[in-house]
Each structure stands twice: as structure tokens, then as C-alpha cells.
N, CA, C and O of each residue as an XYZ file, in Angstrom:
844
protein
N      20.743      0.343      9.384
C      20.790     -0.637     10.459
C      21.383     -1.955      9.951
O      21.354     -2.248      8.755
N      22.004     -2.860     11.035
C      22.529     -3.857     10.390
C      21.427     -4.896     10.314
O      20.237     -4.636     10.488
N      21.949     -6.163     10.022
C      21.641     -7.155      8.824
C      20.704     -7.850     10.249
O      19.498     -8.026     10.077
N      21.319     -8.210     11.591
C      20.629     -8.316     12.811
C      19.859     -8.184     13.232
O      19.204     -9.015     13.862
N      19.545     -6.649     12.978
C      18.607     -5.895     13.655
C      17.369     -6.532     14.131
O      16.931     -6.605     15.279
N      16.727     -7.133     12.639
C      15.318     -7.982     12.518
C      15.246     -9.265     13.673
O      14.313     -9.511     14.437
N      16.456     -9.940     13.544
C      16.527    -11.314     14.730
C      16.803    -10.775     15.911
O      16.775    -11.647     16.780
N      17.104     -9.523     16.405
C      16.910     -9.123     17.537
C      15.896     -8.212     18.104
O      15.811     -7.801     19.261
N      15.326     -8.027     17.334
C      13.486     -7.688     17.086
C      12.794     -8.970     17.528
O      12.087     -9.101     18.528
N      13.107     -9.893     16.625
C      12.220    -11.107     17.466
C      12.677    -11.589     18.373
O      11.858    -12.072     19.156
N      13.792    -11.683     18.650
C      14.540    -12.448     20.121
C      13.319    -11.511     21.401
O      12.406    -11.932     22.111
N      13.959    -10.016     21.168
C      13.030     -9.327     22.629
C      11.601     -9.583     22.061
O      10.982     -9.449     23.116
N      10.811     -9.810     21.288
C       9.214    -10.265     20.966
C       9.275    -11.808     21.979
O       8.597    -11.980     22.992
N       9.931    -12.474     21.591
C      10.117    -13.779     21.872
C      10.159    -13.995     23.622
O       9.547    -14.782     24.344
N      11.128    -12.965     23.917
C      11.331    -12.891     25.383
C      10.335    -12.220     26.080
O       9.826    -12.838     27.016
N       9.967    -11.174     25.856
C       8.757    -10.854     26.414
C       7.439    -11.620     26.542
O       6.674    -11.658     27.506
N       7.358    -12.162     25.470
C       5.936    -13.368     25.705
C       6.521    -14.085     26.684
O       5.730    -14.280     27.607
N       7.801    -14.652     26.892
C       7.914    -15.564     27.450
C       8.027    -15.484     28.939
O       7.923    -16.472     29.666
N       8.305    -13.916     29.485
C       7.912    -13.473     30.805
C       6.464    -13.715     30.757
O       5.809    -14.544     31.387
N       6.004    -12.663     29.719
C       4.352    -12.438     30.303
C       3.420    -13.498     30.492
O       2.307    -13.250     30.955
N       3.798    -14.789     30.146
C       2.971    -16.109     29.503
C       2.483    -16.292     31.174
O       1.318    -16.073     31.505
N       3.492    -16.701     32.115
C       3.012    -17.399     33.169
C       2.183    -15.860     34.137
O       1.492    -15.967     35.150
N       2.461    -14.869     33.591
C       1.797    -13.715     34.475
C       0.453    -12.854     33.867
O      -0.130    -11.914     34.408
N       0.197    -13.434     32.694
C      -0.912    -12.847     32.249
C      -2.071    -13.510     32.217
O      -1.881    -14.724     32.140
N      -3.194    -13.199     32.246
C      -4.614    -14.077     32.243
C      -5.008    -14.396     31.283
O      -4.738    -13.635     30.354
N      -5.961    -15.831     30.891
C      -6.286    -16.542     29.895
C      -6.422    -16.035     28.710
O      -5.942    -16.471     27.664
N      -7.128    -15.038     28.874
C      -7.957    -13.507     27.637
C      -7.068    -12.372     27.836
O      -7.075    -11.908     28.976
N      -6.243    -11.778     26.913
C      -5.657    -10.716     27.202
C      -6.288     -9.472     26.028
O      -6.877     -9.777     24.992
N      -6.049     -8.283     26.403
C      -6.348     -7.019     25.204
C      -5.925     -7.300     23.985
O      -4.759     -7.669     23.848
N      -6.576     -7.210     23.132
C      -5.821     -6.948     21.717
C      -6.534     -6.365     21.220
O      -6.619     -6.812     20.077
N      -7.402     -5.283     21.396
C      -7.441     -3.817     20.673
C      -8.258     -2.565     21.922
O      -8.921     -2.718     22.948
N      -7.892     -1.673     21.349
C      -9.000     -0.334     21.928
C      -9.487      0.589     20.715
O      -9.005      0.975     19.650
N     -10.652      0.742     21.394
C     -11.788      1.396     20.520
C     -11.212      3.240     20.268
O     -10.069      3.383     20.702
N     -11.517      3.898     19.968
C     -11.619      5.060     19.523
C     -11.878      6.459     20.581
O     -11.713      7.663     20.385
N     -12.465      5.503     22.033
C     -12.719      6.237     23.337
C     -11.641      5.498     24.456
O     -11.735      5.240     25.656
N     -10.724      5.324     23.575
C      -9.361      4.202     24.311
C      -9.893      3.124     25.584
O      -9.266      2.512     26.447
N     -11.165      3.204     25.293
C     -11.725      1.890     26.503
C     -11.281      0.271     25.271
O     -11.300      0.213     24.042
N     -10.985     -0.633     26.150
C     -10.719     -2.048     25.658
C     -12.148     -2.304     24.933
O     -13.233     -2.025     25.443
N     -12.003     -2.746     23.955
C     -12.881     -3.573     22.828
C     -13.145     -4.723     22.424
O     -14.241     -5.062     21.977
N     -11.913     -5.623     22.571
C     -11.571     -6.191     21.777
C     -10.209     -7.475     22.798
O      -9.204     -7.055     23.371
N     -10.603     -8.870     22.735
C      -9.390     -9.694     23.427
C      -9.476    -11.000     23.266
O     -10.584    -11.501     23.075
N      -8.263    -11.828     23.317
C      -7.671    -12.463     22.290
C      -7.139    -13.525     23.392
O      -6.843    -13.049     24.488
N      -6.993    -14.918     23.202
C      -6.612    -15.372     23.654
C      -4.992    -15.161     24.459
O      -4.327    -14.426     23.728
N      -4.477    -15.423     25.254
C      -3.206    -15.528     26.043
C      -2.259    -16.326     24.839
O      -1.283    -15.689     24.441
N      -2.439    -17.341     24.394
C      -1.391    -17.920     23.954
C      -1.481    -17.927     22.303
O      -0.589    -18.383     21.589
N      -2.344    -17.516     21.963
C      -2.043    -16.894     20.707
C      -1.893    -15.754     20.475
O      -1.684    -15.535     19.282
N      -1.909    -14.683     21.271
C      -1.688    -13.407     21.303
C      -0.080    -12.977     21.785
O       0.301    -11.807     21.806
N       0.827    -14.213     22.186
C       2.268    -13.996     22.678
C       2.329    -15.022     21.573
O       2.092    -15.983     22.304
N       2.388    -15.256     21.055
C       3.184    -16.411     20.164
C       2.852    -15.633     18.788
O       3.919    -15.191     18.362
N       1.707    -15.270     17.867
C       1.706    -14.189     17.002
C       2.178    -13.132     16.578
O       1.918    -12.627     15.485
N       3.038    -12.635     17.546
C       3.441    -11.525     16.948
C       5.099    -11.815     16.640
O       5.726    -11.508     15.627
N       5.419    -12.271     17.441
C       6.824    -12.990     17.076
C       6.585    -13.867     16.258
O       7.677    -13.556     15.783
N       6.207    -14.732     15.558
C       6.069    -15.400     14.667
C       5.594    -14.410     13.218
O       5.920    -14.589     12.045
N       4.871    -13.524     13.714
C       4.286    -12.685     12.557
C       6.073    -11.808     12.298
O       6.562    -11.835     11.168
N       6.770    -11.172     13.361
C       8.042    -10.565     12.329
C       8.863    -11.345     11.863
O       9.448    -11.075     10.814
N       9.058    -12.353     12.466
C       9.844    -13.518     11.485
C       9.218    -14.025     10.724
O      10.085    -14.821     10.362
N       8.398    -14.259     10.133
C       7.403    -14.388      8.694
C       7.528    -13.001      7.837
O       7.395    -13.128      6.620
N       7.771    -11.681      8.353
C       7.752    -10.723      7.588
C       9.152    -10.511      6.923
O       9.495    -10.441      5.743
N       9.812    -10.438      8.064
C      11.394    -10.696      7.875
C      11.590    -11.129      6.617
O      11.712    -10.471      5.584
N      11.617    -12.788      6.864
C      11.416    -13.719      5.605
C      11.251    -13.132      4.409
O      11.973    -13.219      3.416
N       9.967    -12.355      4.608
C       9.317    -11.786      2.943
C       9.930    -11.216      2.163
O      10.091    -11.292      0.944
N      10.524    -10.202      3.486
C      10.753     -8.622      2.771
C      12.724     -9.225      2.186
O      13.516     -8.451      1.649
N      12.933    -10.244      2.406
C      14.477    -10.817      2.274
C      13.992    -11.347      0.845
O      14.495    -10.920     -0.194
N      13.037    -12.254      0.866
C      12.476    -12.598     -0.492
C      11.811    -11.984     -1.426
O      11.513    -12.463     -2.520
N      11.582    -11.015     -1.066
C      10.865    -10.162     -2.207
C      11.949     -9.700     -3.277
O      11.730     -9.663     -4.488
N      13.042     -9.385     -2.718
C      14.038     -8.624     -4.034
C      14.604     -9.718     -4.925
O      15.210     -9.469     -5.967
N      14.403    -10.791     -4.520
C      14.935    -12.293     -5.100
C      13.964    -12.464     -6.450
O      14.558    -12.742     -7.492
N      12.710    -12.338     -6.498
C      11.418    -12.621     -7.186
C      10.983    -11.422     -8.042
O      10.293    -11.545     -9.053
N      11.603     -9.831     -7.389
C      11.348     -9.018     -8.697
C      11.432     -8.811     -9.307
O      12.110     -7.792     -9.177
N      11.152     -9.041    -10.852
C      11.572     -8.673    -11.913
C      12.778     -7.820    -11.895
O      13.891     -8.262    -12.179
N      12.531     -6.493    -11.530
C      13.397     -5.095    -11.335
C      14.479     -5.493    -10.165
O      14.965     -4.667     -9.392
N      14.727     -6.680    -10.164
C      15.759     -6.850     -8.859
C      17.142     -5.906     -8.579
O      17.554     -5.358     -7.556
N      17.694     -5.976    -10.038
C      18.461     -5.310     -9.950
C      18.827     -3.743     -9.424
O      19.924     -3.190     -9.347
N      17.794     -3.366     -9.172
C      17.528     -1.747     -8.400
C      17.414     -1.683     -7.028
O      17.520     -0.673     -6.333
N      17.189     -2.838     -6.667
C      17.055     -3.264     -4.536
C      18.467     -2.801     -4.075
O      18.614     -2.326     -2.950
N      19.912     -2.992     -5.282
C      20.922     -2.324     -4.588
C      21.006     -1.382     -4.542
O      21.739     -0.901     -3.678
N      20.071     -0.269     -5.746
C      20.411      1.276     -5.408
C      19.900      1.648     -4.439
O      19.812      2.875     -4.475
N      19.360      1.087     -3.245
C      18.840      1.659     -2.324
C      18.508      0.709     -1.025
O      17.560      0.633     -0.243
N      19.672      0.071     -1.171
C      19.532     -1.284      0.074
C      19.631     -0.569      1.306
O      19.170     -1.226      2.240
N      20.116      0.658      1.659
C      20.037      0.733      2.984
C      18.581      1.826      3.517
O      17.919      1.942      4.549
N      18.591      2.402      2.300
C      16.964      2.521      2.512
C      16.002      1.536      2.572
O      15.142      1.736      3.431
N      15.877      0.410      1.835
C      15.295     -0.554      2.120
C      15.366     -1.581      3.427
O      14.400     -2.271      3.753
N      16.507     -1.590      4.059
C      16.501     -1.700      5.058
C      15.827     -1.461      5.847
O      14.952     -2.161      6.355
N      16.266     -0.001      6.158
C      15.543      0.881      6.855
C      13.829      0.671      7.446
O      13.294      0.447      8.532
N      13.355      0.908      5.935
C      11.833      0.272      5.656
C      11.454     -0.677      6.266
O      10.567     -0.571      7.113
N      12.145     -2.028      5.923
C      11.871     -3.084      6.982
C      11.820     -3.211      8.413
O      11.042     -3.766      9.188
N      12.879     -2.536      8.541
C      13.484     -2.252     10.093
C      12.551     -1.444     10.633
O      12.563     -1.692     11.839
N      11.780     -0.646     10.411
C      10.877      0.274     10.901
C       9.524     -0.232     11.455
O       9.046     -0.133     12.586
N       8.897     -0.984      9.966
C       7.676     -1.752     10.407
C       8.346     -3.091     11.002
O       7.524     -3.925     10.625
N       8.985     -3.551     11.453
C       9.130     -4.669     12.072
C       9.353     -3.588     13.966
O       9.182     -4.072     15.085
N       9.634     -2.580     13.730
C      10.078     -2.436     14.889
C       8.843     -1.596     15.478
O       8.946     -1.316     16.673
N       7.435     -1.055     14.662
C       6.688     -0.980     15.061
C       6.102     -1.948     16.010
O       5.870     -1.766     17.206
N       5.800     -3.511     14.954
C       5.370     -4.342     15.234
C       5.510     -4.838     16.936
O       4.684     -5.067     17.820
N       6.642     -4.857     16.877
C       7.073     -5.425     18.258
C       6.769     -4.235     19.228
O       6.281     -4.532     20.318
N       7.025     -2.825     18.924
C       6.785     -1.594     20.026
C       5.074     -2.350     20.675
O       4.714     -2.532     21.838
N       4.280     -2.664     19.246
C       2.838     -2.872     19.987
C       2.756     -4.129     20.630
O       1.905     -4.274     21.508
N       3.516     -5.065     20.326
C       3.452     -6.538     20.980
C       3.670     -5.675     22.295
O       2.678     -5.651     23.024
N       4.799     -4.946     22.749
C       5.335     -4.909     24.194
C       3.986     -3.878     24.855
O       3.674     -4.122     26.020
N       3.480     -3.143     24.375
C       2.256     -2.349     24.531
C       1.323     -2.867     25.216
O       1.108     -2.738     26.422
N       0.533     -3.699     24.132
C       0.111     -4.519     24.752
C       0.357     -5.516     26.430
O      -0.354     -5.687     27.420
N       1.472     -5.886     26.098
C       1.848     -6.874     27.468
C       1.825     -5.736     28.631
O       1.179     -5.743     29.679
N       2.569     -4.926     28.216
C       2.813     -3.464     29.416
C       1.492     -3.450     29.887
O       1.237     -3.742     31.055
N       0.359     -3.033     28.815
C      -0.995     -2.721     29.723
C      -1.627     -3.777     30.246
O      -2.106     -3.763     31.380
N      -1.669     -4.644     29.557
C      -2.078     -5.958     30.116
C      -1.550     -6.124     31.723
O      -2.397     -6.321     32.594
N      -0.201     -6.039     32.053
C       0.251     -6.488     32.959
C      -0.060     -5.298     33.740
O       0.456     -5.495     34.840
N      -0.551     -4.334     33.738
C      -1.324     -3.238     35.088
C      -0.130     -1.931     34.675
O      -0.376     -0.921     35.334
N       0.960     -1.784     33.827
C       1.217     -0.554     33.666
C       0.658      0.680     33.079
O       0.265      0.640     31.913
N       0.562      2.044     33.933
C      -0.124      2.866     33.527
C       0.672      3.190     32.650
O       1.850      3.405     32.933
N       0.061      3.325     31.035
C       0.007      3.763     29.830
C      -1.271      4.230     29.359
O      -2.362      4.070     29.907
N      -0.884      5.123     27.738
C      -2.112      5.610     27.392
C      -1.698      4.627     26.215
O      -0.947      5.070     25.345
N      -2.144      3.332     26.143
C      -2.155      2.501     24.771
C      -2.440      3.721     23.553
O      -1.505      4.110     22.854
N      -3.811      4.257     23.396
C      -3.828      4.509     22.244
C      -3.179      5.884     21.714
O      -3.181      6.373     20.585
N      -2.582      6.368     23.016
C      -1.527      7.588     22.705
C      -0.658      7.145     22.072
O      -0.537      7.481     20.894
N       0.181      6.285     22.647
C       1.586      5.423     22.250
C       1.435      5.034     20.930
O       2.252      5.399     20.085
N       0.347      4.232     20.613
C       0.111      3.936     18.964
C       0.131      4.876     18.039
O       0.876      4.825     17.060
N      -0.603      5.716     18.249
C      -0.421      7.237     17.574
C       0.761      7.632     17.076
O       1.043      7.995     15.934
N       1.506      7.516     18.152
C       2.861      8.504     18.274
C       3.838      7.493     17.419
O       4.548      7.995     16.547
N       3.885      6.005     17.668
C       4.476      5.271     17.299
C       4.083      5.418     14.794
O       4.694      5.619     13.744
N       2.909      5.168     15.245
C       2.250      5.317     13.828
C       2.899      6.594     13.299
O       3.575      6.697     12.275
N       2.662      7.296     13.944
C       3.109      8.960     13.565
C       4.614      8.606     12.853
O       4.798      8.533     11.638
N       5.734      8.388     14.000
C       6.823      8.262     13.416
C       7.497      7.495     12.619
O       8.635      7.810     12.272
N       6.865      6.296     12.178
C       6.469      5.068     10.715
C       6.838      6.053      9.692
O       7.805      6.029      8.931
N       5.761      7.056      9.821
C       5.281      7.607      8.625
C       6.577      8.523      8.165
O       7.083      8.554      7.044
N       6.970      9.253      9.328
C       7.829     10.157      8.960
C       9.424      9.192      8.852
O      10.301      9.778      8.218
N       9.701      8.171      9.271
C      10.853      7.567      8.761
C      10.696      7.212      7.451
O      11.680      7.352      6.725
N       9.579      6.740      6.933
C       9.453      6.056      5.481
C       9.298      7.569      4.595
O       9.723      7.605      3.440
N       8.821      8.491      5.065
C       8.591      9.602      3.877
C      10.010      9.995      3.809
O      10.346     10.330      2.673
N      11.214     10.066      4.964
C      12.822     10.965      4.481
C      13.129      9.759      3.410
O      13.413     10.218      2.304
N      13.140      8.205      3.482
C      13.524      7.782      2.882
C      13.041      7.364      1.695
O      13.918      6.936      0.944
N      11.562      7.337      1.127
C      11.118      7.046      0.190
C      11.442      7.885     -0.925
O      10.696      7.621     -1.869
N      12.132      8.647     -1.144
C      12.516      9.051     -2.463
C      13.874      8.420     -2.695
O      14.440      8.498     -3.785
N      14.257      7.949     -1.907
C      15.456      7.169     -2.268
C      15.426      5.712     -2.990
O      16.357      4.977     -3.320
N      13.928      5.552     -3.122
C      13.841      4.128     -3.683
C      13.616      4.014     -4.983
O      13.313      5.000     -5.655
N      13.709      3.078     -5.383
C      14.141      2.994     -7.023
C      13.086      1.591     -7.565
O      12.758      0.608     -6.901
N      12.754      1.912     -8.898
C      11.382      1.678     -9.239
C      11.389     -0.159     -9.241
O      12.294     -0.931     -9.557
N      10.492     -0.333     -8.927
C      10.614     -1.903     -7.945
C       8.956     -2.256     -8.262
O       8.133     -1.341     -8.307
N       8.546     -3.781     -8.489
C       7.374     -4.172     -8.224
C       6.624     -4.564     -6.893
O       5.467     -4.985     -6.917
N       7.318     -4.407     -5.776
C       7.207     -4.738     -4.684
C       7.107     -3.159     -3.681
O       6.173     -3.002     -2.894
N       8.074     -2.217     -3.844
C       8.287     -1.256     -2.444
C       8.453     -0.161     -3.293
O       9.144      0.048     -4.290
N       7.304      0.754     -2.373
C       7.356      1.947     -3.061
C       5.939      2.492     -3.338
O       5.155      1.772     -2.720
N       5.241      3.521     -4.048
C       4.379      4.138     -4.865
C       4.229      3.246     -6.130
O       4.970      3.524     -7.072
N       3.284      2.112     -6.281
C       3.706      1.776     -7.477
C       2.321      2.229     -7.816
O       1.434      2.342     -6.970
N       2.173      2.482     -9.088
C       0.866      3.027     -9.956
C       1.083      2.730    -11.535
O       2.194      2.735    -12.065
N       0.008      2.500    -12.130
C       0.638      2.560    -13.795
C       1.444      3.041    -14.426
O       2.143      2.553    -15.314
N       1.383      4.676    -13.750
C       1.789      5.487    -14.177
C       3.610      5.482    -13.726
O       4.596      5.167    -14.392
N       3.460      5.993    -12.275
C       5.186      5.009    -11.946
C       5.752      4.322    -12.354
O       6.913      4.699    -12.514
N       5.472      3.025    -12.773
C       5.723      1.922    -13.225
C       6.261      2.138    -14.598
O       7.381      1.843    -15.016
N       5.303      2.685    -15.209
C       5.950      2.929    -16.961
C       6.448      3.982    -16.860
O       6.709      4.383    -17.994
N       6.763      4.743    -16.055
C       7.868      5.773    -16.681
C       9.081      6.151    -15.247
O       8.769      6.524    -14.116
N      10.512      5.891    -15.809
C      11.270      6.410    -14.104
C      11.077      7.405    -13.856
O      10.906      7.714    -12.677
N      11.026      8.270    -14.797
C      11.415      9.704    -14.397
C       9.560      9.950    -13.471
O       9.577     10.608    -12.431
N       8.557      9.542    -13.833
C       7.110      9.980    -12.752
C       7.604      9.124    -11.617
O       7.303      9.727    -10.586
N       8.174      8.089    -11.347
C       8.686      6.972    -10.407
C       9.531      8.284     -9.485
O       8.739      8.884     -8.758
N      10.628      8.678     -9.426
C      11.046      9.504     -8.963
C      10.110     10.895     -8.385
O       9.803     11.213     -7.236
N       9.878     11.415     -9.439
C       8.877     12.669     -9.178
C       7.957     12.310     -7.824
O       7.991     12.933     -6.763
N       7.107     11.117     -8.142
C       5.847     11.012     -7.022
C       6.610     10.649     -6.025
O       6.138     11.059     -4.965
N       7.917      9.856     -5.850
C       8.468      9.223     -4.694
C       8.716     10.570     -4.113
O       7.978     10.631     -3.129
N       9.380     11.674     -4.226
C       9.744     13.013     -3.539
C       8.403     13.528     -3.085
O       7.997     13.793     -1.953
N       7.954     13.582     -3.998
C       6.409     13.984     -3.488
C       5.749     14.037     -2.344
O       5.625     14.956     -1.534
N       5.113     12.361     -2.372
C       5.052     11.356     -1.579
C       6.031     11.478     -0.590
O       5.549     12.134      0.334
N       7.020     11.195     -0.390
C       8.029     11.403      0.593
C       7.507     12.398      1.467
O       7.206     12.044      2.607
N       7.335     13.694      1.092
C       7.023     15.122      1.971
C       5.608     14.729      2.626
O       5.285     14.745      3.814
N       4.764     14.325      1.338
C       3.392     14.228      2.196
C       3.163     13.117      3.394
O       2.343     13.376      4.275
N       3.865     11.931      3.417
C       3.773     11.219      4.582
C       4.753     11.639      5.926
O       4.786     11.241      7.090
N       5.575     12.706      5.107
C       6.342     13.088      6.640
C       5.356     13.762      7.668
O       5.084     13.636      8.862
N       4.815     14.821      6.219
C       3.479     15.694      6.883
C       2.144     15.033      7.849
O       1.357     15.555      8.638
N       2.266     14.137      7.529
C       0.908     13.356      7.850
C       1.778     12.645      8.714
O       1.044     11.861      9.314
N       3.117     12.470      9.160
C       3.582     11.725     10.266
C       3.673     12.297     11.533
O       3.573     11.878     12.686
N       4.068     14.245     10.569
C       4.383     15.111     11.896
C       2.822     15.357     12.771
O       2.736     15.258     13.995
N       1.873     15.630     12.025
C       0.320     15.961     12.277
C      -0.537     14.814     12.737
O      -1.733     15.029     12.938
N      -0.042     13.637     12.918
C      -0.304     12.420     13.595
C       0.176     12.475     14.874
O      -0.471     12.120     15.860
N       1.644     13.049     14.895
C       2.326     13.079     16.620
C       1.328     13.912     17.095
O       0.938     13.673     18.238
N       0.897     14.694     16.585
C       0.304     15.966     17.445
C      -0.891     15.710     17.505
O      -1.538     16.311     18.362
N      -1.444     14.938     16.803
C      -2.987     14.633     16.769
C      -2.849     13.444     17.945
O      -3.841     12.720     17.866
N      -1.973     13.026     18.971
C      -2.069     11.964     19.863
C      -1.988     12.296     21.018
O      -1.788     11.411     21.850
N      -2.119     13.696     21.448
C      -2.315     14.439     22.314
C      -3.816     14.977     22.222
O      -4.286     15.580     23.187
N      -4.400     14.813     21.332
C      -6.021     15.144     21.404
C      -6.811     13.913     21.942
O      -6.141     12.883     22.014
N      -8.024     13.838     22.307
C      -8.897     13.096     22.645
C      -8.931     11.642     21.978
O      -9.791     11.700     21.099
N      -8.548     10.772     22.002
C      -8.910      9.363     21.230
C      -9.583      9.112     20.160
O      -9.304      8.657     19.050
N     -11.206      9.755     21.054
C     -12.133      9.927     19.348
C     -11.570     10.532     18.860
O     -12.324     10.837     17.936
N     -10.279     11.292     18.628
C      -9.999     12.421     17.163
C      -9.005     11.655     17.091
O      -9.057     10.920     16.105
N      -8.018     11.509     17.807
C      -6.717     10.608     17.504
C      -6.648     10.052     16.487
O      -6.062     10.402     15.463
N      -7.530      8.700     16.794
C      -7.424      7.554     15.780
C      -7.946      7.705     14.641
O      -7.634      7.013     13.672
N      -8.878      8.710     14.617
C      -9.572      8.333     13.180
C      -8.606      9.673     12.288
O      -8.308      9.522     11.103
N      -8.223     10.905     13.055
C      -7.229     11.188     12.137
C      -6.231     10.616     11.527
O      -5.981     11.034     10.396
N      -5.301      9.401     12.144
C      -4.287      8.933     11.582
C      -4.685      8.454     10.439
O      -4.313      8.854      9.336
N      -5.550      7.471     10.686
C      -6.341      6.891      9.199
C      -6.761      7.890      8.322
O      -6.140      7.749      7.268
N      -7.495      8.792      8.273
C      -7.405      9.728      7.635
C      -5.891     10.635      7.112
O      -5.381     10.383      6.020
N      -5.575     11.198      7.618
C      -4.428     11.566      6.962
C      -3.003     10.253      6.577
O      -2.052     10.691      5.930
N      -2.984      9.348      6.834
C      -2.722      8.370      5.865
C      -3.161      8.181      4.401
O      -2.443      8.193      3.402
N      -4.257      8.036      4.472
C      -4.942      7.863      3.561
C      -5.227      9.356      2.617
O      -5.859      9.377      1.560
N      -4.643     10.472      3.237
C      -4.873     11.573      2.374
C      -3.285     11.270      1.423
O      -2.979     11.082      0.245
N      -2.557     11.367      2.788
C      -1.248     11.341      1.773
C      -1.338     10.152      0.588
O      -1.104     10.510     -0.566
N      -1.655      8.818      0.835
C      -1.662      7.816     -0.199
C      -2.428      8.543     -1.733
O      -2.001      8.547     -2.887
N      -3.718      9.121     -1.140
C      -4.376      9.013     -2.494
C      -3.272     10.510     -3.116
O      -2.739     10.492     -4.225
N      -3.157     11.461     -2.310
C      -1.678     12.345     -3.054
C      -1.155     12.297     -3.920
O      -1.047     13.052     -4.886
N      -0.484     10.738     -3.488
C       0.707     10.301     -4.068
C       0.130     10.013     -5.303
O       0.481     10.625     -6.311
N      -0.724      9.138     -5.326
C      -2.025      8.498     -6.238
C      -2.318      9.379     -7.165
O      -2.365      8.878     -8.288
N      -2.566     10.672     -7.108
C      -2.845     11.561     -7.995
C      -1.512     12.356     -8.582
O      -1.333     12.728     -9.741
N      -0.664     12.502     -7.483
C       0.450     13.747     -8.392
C       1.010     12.560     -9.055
O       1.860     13.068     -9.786
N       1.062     11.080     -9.281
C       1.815     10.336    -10.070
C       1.512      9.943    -11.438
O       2.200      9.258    -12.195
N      -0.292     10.800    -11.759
C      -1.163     10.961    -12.854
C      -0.583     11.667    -13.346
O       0.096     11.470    -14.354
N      -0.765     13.081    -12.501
C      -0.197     14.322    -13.229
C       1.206     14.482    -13.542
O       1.613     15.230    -14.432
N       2.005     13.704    -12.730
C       3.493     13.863    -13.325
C       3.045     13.212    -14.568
O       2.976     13.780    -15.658
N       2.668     11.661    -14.271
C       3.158     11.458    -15.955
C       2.134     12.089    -17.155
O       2.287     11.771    -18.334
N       1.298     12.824    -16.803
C       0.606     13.568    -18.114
C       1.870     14.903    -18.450
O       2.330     15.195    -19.554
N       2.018     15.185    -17.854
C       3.250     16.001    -17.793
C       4.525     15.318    -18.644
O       5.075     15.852    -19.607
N       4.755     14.446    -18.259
C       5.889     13.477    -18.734
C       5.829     13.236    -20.077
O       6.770     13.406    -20.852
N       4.498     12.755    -20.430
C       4.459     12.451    -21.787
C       3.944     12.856    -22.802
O       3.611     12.267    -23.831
N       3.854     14.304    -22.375
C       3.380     15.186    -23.293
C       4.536     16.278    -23.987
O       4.490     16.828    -25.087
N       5.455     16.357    -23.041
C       6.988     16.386    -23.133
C       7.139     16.051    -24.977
O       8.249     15.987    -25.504
């Protein structure tokens, strides 16, 4: 994606608050529980002004982070994967800003379907591309073990890669089940794939350095 993408992520964040501001009520949603009933709500004008401010603060980061890493020099072997990365969670971000406003403003949606599905496919964009990334203090699998050696850096990134696609594809499908199962699977199988990664990046490098 191009270099844009991100400032036109916040432009439509930006514009949408700025419809919904005069049409939404004082207290608006900002979360649902696990039985997709509302939980949880947040003021009107910090709840449209936050989230656009939150991707242009992220923006920012993720531009500054390759500036400050040690390993900088490796952000080019894989700038358009890194891109990518950014471009993804920023474009989550905003899918839920508009989510939000949508239900807020009386459109029938299933909020916590949409999150699901949205979460789901996070996962599976970052797992095709995470083996393409190259060993970095900032993005990526980093572990001791990664870290001190490229060749486990590589290994767990492929790895890893498959297991969050898996856990991206089994998230879409888990957002068609009941809410109570929905949500707490995603977190769960997130968190299976992480600790995964977490472990085959042990065993690669016991492997590695026994070599």
C-alpha cells in the first residue's frame, strides 16, 4: 500500500466523527460484553476525537520506530511488508471507530460479529506476511532466543506466520457462533498462537545451537 494510505485512514476517522458529532447522544457505546448486549459507554466527544487522534499517534510511531532501532538497517528488507503491518492495524482501528458510530447511530449490525471477523482477518494478513520480516527490536516475534540467533529469527517467523493465519481462519468461523464463544475464542486462540511462537523459537534455537 502506498505511503498515503495511513492519512487517508484518518481523514475518513476524522470525517465520520465529524458527521456523527451533531447526531449522536452525550454517552455513546464503547464496548459489548461477551452476550453482545452494551456494557460499557464513553463520552460523545471523547469517543470521536480518540480514535482519530489515536491512528495518527500510531502512524507517527510505527514511522519512528525504524529511525531508533538499533537493527535499522533491516526495515528495508521488508518495507513493504512492514507497511503492510501498519496499514492493517491502523485500518482495523478505524473499521471499529466506524462500528461503533454505525451502531450507535441505529444501524442494524452485529457489532460483535464484525469485530470477530475484522480481528480474524488482522491475524491472517500479518501471519502471510510475517515471515517476511527481518530481525528488528521493534516488529516481529522477538524472544531471546530470536534475537540472538537469525537463522531461529527466521525459523519461528514461518512458523508463527502459519499459526496466526490458523487462528485467523478459526476466528472467522468462530464469529458465526454465539458471542459467549466468539469472543473469548479469539483471545484464546491468539494467545495460543503467541505462546507457539514462544515455544517453537526455544526449540529452534536448542536445535540451532547444538548444531
Amino acid at each position: 500500500m502506498r505511503k498515503w494510505y495511513p492519512m487517508a485512514l484518518f481523514v475518513v476517522a476524522a470525517a465520520a466523527s465529524i458527521y456523527a458529532y451533531p447526531r449522536l447522544p452525550d454517552r455513546v457505546p464503547t464496548h459489548w460484553g461477551v452476550h453482545g448486549q452494551i456494557d460499557g459507554y464513553g463520552s460523545k466527544w471523547m469517543t470521536l476525537i480518540l480514535m482519530p487522534l489515536m491512528v495518527l499517534g500510531l502512524w507517527g510511531l510505527f514511522r519512528v520506530l525504524p529511525t531508533i532501532d538499533p537493527r535499522r538497517e533491516n526495515y528495508a528488507r521488508f518495507a513493504d511488508a512492514y507497511d503492510l503491518i501498519v496499514n492493517s492495524v491502523l485500518s482495523l482501528l478505524v473499521a471499529m471507530h466506524l462500528l461503533i458510530i454505525a451502531a450507535t447511530l441505529g444501524v442494524p449490525i452485529n457489532v460483535s460479529r464484525v469485530a470477530v471477523i475484522a480481528v480474524g482477518l488482522l491475524l491472517i494478513v500479518i501471519g502471510n506476511v510475517l515471515p517476511r520480516a527481518r530481525p528488528t527490536w521493534f516488529v516481529g516475534i522477538r524472544t531471546p532466543w530470536t534475537l540472538s540467533n537469525d537463522r531461529v529469527w527466521e525459523r519461528t517467523h514461518r512458523v508463527g506466520g502459519y499459526l496466526m493465519v490458523i487462528a485467523g481462519v478459526l476466528a472467522v468461523c468462530f464469529a458465526f457462533a454465539p458471542p459467549e464463544v466468539a469472543g473469548p475464542a479469539v483471545g484464546v486462540l491468539g494467545a495460543a498462537a503467541a505462546l507457539g511462537s514462544v515455544v517453537y523459537s526455544y526449540v529452534a534455537w536448542k536445535q540451532e545451537t547444538s548444531r
